[in-house]
Each structure stands twice: as C-alpha cells, then as structure tokens.
SEGUSE-775786 format. One line per field, with one value per residue (C-alpha): z, y, x. Coordinates in nm, 4 decimals, padded with zeros to 6 digits, always signed. Layout:
REM SEGUSE-775786
zz <- Z;...;
yy <- Y;...;
xx <- X;...;
REM end
This chain:
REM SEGUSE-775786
zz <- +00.0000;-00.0976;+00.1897;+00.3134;+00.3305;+00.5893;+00.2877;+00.1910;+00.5983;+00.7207;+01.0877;+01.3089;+01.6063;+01.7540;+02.0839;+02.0591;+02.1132;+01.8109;+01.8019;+01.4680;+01.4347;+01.1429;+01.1465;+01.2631;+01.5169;+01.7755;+01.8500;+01.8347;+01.5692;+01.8291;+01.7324;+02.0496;+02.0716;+01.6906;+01.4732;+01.2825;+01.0064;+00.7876;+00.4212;+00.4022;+00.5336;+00.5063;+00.7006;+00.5150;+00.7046;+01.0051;+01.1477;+01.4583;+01.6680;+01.6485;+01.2392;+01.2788;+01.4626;+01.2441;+00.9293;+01.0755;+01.1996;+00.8638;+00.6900;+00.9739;+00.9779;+01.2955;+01.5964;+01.8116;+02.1144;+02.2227;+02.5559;+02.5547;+02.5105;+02.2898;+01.9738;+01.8027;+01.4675;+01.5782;+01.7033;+01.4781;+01.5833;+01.3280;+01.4429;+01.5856;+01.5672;+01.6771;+01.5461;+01.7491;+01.9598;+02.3227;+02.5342;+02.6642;+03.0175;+03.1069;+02.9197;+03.1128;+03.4477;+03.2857;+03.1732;+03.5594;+03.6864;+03.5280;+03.1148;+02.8012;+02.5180;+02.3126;+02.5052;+02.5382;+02.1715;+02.1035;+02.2852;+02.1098;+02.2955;+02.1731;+01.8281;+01.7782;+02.0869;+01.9546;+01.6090;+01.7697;+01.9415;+01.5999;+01.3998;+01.6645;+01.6514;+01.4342;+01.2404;+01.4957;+01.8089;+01.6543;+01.5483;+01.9053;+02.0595;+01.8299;+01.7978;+02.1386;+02.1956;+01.9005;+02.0907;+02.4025;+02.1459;+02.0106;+02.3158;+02.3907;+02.0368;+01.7996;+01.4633;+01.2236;+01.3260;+01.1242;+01.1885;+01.1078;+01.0062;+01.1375;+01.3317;+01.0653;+00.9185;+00.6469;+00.3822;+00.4719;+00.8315;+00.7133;+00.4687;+00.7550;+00.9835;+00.7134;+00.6334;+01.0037;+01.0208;+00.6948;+00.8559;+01.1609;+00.8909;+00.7661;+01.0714;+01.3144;+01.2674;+01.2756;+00.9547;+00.9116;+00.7357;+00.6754;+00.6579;+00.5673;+00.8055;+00.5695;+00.7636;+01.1430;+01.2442;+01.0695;+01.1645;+01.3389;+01.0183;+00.8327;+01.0668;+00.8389;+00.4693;+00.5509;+00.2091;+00.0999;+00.3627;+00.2845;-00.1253;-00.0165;+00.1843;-00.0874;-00.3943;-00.3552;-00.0571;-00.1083;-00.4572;-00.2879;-00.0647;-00.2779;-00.5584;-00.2571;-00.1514;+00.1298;+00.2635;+00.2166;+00.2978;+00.3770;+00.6507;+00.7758;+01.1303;+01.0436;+01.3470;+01.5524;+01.5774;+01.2745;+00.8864;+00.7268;+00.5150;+00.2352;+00.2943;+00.3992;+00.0890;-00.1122;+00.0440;+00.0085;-00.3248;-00.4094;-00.2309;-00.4014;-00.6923;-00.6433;-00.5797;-00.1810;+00.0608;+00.2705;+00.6198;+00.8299;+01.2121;+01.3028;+01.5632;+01.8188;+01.8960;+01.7672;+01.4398;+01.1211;+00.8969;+00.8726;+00.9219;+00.6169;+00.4386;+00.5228;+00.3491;+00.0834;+00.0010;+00.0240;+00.3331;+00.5030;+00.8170;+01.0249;+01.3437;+01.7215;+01.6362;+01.9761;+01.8185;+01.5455;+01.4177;+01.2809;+00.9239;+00.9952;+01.1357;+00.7953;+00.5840;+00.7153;+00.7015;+00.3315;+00.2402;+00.4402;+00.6038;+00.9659;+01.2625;+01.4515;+01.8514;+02.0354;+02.4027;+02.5633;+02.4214;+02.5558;+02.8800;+02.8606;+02.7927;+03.0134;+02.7839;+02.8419;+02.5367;+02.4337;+02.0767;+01.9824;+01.9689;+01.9735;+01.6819;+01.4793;+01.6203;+01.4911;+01.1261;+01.1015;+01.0876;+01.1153;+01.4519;+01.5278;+01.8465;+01.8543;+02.0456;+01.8898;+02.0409;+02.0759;+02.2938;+02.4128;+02.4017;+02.4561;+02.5301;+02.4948;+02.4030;+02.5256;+02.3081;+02.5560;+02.8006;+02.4655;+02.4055;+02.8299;+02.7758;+02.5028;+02.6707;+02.9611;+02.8550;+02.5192;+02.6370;+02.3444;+02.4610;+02.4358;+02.1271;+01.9564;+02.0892;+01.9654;+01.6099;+01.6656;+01.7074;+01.4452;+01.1505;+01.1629;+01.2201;+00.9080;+00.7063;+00.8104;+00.7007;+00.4278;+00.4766;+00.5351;+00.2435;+00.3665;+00.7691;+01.0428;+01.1161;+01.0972;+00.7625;+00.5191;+00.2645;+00.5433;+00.6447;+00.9173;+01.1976;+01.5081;+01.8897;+02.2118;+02.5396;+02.8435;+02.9046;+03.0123;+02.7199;+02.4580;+02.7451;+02.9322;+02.6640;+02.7676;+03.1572;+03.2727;+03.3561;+03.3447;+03.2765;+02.9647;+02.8445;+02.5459;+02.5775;+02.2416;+01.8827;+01.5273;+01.2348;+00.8686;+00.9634;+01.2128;+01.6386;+01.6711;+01.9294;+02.2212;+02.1276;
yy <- +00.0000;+00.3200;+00.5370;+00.7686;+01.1827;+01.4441;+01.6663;+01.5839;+01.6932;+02.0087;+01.9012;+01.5796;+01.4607;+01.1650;+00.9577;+00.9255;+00.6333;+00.6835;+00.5897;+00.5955;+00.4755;+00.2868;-00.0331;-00.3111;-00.5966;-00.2945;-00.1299;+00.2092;+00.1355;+00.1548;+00.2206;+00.2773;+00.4906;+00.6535;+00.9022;+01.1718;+01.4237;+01.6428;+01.8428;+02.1347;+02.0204;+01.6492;+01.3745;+01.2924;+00.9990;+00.7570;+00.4893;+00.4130;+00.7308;+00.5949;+00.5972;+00.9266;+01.1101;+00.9983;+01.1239;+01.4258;+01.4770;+01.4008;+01.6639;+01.9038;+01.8914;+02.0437;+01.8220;+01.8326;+01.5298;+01.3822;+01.3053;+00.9393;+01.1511;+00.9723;+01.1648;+01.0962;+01.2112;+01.5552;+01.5113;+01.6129;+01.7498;+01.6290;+01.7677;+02.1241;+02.3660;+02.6554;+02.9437;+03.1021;+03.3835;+03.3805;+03.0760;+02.8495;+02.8614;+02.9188;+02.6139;+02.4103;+02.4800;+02.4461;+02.0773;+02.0476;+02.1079;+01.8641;+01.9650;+01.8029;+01.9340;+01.8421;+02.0483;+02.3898;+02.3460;+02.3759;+02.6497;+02.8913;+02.7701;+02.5437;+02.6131;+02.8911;+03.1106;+03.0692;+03.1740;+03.4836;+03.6074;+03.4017;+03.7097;+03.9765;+03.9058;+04.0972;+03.9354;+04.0202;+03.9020;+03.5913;+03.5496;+03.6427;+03.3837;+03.1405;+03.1961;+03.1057;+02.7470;+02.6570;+02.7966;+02.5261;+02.2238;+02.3142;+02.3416;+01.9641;+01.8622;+01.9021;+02.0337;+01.9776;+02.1097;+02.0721;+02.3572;+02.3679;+02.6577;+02.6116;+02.8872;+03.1557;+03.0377;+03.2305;+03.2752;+03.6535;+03.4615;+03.1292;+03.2532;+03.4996;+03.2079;+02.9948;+03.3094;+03.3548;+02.9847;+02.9860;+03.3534;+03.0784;+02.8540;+03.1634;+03.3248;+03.0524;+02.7718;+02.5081;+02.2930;+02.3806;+02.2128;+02.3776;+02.2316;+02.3868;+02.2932;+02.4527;+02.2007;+02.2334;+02.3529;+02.5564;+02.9383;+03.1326;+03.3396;+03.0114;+02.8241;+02.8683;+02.7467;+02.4756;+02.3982;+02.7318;+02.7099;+02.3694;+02.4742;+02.8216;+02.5997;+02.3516;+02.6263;+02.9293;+02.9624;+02.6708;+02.8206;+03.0840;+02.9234;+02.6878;+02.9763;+03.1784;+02.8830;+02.8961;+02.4884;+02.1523;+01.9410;+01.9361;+01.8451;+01.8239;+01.7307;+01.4260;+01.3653;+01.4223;+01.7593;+01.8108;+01.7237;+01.4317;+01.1682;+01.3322;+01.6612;+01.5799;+01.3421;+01.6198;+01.9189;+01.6012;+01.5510;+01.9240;+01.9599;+01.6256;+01.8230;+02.1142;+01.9284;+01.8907;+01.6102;+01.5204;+01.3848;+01.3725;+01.4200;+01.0833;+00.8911;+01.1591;+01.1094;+00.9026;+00.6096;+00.7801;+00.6059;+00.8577;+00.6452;+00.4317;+00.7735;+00.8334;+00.5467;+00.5336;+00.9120;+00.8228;+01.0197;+01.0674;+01.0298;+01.0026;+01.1086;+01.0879;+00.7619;+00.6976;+00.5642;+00.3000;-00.0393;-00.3665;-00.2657;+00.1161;-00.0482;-00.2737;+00.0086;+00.2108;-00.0705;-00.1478;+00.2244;+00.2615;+00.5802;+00.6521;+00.6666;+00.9995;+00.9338;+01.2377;+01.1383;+01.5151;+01.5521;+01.2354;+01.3131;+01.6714;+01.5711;+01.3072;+01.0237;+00.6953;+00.4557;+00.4461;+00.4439;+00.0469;+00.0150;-00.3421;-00.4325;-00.1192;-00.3420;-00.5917;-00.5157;-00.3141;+00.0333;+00.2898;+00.5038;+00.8559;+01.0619;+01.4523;+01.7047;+01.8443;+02.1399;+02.3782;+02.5910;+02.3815;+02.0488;+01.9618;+02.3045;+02.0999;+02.2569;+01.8919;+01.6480;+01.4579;+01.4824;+01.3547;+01.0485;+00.9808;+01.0121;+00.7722;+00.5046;+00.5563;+00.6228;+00.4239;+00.1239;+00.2407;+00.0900;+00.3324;+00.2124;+00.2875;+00.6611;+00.7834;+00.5842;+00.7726;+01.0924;+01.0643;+00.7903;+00.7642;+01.1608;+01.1611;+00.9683;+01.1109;+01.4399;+01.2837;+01.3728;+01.0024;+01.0071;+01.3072;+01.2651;+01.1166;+00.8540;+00.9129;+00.8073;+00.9328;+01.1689;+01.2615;+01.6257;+01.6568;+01.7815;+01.6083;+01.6197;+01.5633;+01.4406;+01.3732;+01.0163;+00.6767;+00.5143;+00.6335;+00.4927;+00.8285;+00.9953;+00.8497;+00.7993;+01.1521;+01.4021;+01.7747;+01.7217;+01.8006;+01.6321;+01.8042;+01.9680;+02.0547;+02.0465;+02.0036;+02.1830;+02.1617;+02.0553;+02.3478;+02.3887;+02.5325;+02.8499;+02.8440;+03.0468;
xx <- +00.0000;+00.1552;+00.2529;+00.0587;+00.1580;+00.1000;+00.1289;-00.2526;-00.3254;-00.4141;-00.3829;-00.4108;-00.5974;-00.3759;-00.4341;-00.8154;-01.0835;-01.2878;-01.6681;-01.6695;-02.0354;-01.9550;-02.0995;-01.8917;-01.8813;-01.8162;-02.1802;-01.9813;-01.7330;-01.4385;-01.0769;-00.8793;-00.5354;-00.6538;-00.6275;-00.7947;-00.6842;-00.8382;-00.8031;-00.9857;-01.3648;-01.3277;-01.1459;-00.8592;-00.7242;-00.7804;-00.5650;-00.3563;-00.1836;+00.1736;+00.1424;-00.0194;+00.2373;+00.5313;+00.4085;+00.3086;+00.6425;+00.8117;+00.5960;+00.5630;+00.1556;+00.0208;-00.0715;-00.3065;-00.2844;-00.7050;-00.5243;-00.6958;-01.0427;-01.3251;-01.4197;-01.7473;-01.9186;-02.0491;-02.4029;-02.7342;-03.0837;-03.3091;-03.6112;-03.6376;-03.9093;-03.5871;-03.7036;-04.0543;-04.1950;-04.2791;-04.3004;-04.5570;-04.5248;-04.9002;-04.9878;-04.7390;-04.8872;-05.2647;-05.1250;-05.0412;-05.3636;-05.5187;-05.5846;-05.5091;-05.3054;-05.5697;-05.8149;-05.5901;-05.5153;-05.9330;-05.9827;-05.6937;-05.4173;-05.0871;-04.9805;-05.2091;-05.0799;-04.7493;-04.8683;-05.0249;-04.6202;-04.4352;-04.6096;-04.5486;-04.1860;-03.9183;-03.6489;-03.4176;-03.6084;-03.7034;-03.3151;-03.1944;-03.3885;-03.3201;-02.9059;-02.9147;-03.1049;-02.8675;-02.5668;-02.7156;-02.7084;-02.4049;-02.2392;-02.3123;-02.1299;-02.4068;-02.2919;-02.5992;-02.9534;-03.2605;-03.5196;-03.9039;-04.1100;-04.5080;-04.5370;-04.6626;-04.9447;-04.9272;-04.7244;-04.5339;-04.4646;-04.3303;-04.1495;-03.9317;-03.9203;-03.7039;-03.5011;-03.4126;-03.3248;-03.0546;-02.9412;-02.8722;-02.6789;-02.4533;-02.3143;-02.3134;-02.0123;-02.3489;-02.4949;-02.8631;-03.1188;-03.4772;-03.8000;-04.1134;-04.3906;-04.6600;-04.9055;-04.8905;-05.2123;-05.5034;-05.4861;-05.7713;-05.8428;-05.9091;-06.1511;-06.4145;-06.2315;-05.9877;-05.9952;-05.7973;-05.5511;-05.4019;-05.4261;-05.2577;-04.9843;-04.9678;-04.9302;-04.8318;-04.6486;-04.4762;-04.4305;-04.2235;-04.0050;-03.9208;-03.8651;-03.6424;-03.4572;-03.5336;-03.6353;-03.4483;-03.8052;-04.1575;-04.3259;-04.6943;-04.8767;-05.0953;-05.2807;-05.6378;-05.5507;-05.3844;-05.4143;-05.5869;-05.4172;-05.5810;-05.4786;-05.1597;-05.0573;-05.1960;-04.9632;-04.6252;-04.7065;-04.7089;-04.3613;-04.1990;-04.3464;-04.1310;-03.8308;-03.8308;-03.7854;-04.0671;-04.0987;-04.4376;-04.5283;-04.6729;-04.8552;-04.8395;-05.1666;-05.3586;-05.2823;-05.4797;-05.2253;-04.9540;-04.7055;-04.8078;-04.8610;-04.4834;-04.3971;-04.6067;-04.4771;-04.1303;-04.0472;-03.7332;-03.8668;-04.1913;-04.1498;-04.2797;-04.4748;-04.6125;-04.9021;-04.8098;-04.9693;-04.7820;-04.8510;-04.7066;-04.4061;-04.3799;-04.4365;-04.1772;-03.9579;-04.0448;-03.9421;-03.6569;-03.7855;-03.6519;-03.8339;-03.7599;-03.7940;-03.8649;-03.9138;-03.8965;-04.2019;-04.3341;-04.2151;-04.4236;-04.7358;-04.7256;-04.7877;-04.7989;-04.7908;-04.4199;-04.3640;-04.3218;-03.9219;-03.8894;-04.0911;-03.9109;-03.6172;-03.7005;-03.8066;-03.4867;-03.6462;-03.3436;-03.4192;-03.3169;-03.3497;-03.3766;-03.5096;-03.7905;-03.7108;-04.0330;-04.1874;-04.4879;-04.4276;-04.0524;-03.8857;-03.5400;-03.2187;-03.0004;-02.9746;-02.7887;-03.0879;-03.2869;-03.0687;-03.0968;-03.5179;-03.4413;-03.2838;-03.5133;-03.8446;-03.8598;-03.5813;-03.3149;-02.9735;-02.6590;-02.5423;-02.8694;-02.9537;-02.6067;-02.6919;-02.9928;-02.8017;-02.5364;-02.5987;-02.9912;-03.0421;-02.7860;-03.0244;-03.3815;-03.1939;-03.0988;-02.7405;-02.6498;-02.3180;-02.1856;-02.1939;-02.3187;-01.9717;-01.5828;-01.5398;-01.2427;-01.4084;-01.6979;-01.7478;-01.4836;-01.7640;-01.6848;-01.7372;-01.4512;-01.5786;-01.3812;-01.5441;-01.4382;-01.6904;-01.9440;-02.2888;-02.2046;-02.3448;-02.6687;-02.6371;-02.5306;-02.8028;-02.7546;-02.3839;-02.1718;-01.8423;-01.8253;-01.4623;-01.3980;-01.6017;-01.3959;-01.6279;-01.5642;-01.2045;-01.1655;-01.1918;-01.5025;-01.4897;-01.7151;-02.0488;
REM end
C-alpha cells in the first residue's frame, strides 16, 4: 500500500478512542489509541496514533494530542421547531392542573398562541432567541440542526421564519437544514375554509419558498388535531413536486395512517410515532424511512404509550433521536438529556440513541453520504468528550463532556 503523506493533511488529532459509528462488530465502531486528520472540510485519514504522529512529523503537519479523550461524529438534531416567539409557560402549568393538550389546543391555545407572538416578533427578536437554543445544542457537540417553520401560518410569516433559520446557517459555525412545516395547524383566520388554507400551503407559498430557496423538505402534522391523510398526501405531493424532501409528524396522537402515508410518500422520516400499528411499522420498514424518537415531548405531555421500539427493532427500521425542540411540548435545548429520555423512557440501549443521534439523524436528514460517522471523505464535523466510554453519553443528567467540537475541519470556538 503506498505510503501515506501528511502533505494531503491540514492538521491531526492523535491519541483518541474513536466511536466511529460505522458499522462493525463494535456497537460504536471503536478504534482505540486513533487518529484523525483532515483536508480542508473532510477527514482525510484515520488509522492508529503511532502511524499518525510519524508522518506528521516528517511533513511538519500540525498536531493536536485527544489526551486518551473519545471523539465521536459531531451530534445532529433532526427535528427542531428553533425558530418562534414567546413561550408556553401558562400552558405548562394548565397541563399540571389537570388539562389536556388536546383540550388547550381547542380552545386557542398550543400552536395557535405561539402563532399569535411568531407574527409579533421581528427578524431580529425571533433570530436572538433562536441563535441562542442553538448555541445550548451546540455546546453539547451538535454540529448539524434541522429547523421547522409552522409557526406563521401564512405565507409573509413562514417565509421569515425559514429566512431567520438559513441567517442561523450563515453566521453561526453550525450545519442547518430547513423544513417547511406549511401544515402544522389551521390558523384562526381560516376556521371557516380549511380547504384554501391547505391549497394556499400547498401552492403558492410553497411556490415561494421553494422559488427563494429557502427549505431543504416538507413536513406536515398528520394527526387528531392536525391534517388528514388526504390533505396531507396532497400538500407532500405538491412539495416532491417542487423538488423537496418530505418527512411527516406521526402517531403523536392518535394512528390515522400517517405512518403508512410516510412510506407510501417516500419520506425521510416520520417522526414521534407513539401511536403505530404492525402494518405502519412494515411500511416504514419497506421504504426505508426513519423513525424519529422524540421522548422530551413524551415526557411533557405526560404520555404513556411508548412508541413500539422493539418491533421497529425488529423489522430493522433505522431510529433517530432529537429534540424536537419547541416551545410547548418539549422546550429541549439537550440532546444529551434527549438520548438519556431515550434510553429511559422508550428502552433504546446506548449504542442505539447515539446511532440515533449521528448515523440515523444523518439519514432522516438525508445527509447520510456526507456525515453522520468518521469516515475518510466525510465532512470533518466532530465532537470531544472527556469520558471513560461512549454509554455516558446516555447515563449523565444535566452534565456536559463536550470539551472541544472540530467543524468543517476546524476547532469550533465556544459560542
């Protein structure tokens, strides 16, 4: 094999355990006492430390020494709803005396009341507040964040939420991925003519953002509360249409066959999926679409029916974990408290919350050939943590080993 030159390096990470995610015979795709270097925004090279360190020495490529530290594939949020107005506080304590979500949402509250401060909100203020629960998941090693729209309702309002969210993308050193969630709930001024808000959200609005740029994938609530199958397969097949990805919010609530919809639709990902029969399980296993967990959400509404992981197990269905960071249900900025909820609440093991986290998020992203492990040619986006092994990703509680995070081949500053 022809030798290999520090030449094609830019700089090396040397004495690291790798959890390269890759699979293997290793859960975590181990390589102890390894090494990592990059070229430009890509990893260039990984093999043993003691190779590492003499052909950096030869051709004088800068060092940097993991100190026996693990590194990981930095960490991805694939489902956020960051960018909003207000909070939800009032409906939290309401939910602790003894109401439903369902019932607050009927009577004006939930999505809407978050509608009713989203449009209030300037550029700016909406920026502000999100720029910083993306500098909380970035602190814990997360380098990739997918971020929803669905909290404008109409098309001026969407349209700024998805501009905030790339404005997130250029001057913060994070990867963001939009989706436009032109189907989240039907606005007040439309009670009376659902009809003409999903064809608005389905033409020209979507015509728009798509024209602007401005969204990566679609996405629609398909639930009791939310869209039909009809309406919902009708505002997917507009976006496919228009050249987007599509994912659906499923089985939060109730099983109307959005999870089947998913698949049939080719979606990334369904996600939440509390609620979800045998043949949703085989459809999404058919497809190949992911299954997005998002257990702080579970935990906040106080739910009961975990969504069924050992039959998604068992037909092979490809699981991620995220926050679904939002300001009613799961107002989550820790993915690391996500991935603990996960192994908790839903019975993940380790190994499978940070696949959830890294390769699976990859993939419902679809994002899957250019991150998610330590691969040579990979975006060079990855995470240090001052652990003994990768479980204490999963196990600690309010803490953070995250002590340093590589991006696009460079240290990422503390923001």
């Amino acid at each position: 094999m022809k030798e290999e030159r520090g030449s094609a390096w830019d700089r090396v990470w040397v004495g690291a355990n790798l959890a390269t995610m890759q699979p293997g015979t290793d859960p975590y795709g181990t390589r102890l006492d390894a090494a990592i270097a990059v070229r430009g925004e890509a990893i260039a090279w990984i093999g043993a430390s003691v190779d590492a360190a003499r052909i950096a020495a030869q051709d004088g490529v800068p060092v940097h020494d993991a100190s026996g530290r693990w590194i990981t594939p930095g960490l991805i949020d694939c489902h956020t709803h960051l960018v909003y107005g207000g909070n939800r506080v009032a409906e939290f304590e309401r939910r602790l005396r003894g109401e439903s979500y369902e019932d607050i949402a009927r009577t004006g509250g939930g999505i809407q009341s978050t509608v009713r401060a989203t449009r209030a909100a300037s550029h700016g203020e909406l920026y502000a507040g999100a720029a910083r629960r993306a500098a909380r998941l970035m602190a814990e090693g997360v380098t990739t964040i997918e971020i929803k729209s669905g909290y404008g309702l109409d098309g001026a309002t969407e349209r700024r939420l998805l501009e905030v969210a790339r404005s997130l993308g250029r001057e913060l050193p994070v990867s963001i991925r939009t989706t436009y969630l032109g189907l989240h709930a039907l606005p007040e001024e439309f009670a009376a003519d659902r009809r003409a808000y999903v064809e608005a959200a389905s033409g020209p609005w979507l015509d728009a953002i798509v024209g602007a740029g401005l969204a990566d994938a679609a996405d629609a609530f398909c639930d009791s509360i939310g869209f039909t199958v009809g309406e919902t397969e009708g505002y997917l097949g507009a976006a496919r249409r228009a050249g987007l990805a599509v994912r659906v919010h499923a089985g939060q609530l109730c099983d109307i066959g959005a999870a089947e919809l998913a698949a049939r639709c080719g979606a990334l990902s369904a996600d939440h999926l509390e609620y979800l029969s045998v043949a949703g399980v085989s459809a999404l296993a058919e497809a190949g679409t992911v299954a997005v967990l998002l257990p702080c959400a579970y935990f906040m509404l106080h739910q009961q029916d975990p969504p069924p992981v050992a039959a998604l197990r068992q037909a092979g269905v490809p699981i991620a974990v995220a926050t679904d960071c939002n300001p009613g249900t799961a107002p989550c900025t820790s993915i690391l408290i996500a991935l603990a909820m996960a192994c908790t609440l839903f019975g993940l093991r380790p190994e499978e919350a940070l696949q959830g986290a890294t390769v699976n998020a990859a993939r419902a992203l679809g994002l899957a050939g250019d991150r998610g492990t330590l691969e040579v040619g990979k975006r060079a986006d990855f995470a240090l943590w001052e652990i003994d092994r990768p479980a204490e990703l999963c196990y600690g509680l309010g803490a953070n080993p995250c002590v340093g995070v590589v991006y696009g081949g460079r240290e990422r500053a503390a923001v």
